[in-house]
C-alpha positions in Angstrom: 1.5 -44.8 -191.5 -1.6 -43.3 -190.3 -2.5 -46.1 -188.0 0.9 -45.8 -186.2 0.3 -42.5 -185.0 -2.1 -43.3 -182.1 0.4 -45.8 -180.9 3.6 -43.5 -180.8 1.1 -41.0 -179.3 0.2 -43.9 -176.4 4.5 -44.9 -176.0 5.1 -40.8 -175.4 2.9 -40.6 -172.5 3.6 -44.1 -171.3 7.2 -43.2 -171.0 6.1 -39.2 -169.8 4.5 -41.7 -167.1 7.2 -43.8 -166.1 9.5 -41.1 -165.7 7.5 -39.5 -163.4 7.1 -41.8 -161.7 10.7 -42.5 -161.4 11.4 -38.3 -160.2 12.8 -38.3 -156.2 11.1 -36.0 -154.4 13.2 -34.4 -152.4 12.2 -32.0 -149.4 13.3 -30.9 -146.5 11.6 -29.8 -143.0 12.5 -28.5 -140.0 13.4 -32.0 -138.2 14.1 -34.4 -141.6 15.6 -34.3 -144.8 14.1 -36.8 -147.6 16.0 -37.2 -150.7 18.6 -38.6 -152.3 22.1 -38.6 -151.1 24.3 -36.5 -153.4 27.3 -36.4 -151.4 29.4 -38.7 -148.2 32.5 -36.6 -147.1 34.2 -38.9 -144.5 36.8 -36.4 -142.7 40.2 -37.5 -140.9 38.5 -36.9 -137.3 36.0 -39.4 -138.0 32.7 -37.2 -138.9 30.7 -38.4 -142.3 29.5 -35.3 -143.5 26.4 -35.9 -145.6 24.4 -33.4 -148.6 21.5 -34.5 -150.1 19.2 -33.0 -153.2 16.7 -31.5 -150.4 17.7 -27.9 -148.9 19.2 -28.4 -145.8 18.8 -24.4 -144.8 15.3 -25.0 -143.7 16.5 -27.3 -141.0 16.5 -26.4 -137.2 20.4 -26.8 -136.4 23.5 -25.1 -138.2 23.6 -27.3 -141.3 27.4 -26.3 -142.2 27.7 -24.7 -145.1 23.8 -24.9 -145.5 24.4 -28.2 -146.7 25.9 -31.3 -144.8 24.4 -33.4 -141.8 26.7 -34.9 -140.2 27.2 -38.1 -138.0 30.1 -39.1 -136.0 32.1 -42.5 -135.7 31.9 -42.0 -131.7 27.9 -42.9 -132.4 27.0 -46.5 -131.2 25.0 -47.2 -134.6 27.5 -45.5 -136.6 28.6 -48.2 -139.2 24.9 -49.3 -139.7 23.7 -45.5 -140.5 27.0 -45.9 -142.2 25.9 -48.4 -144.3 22.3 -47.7 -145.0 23.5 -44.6 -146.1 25.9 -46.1 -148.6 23.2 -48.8 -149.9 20.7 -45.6 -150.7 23.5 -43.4 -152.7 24.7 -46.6 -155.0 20.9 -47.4 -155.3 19.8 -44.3 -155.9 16.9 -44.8 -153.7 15.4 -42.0 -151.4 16.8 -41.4 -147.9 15.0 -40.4 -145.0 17.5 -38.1 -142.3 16.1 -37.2 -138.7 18.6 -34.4 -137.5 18.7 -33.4 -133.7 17.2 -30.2 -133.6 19.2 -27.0 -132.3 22.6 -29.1 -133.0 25.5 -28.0 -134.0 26.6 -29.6 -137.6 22.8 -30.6 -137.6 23.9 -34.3 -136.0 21.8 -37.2 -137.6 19.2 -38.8 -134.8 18.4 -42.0 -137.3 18.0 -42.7 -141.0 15.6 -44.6 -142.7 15.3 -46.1 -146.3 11.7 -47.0 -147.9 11.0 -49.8 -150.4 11.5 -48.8 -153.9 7.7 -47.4 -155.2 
């Protein structure tokens, strides 16, 4: 019994490890939201209004609520944003949002998605 006490030792902090690894940060500047997408309201007028795990109060536009970006079906690259948004949430992978500054609703510029780390 004694010699299995270094190993379970080892398996703790391997697993401590991997699951820090695993953690999103999430964060939030004046320009971009980076985190994971917690929430996609899609209203009757055609506006997706989007929350993620960051704070979106430290943004420069009037996040409503404090909360949501938004984007709006009238945008050219609406269905691809669309999607890439949809492909981050059900993978839970991290989610990169460029707002316009000074905007009302704090309107999404673009969106990006990194490989998984």
């Amino acid at each position: 019994m004694r010699n299995l006490k270094p190993f379970n030792i080892a398996i703790i902090f391997l697993l401590f490890g991997i699951l820090q690894c695993s953690l999103a940060f999430a964060d939030c500047s004046t320009k971009i939201c980076v985190g994971l997408i917690e929430r996609i309201l899609m209203d009757s007028e055609g506006t997706a209004w989007i929350a993620t795990d960051g704070d979106e109060r430290s943004l420069n536009c009037s996040a409503d609520s404090g909360v949501y970006v938004t984007m709006t079906t009238a945008s050219p690259v609406f269905k691809e944003q669309y999607a890439l948004l949809l492909t981050a949430q059900s993978l839970g992978q991290v989610v990169g949002l460029r707002i316009i500054e000074g905007s009302e609703n704090c309107a999404v510029s673009y969106i990006y998605l990194d490989a998984p780390k």
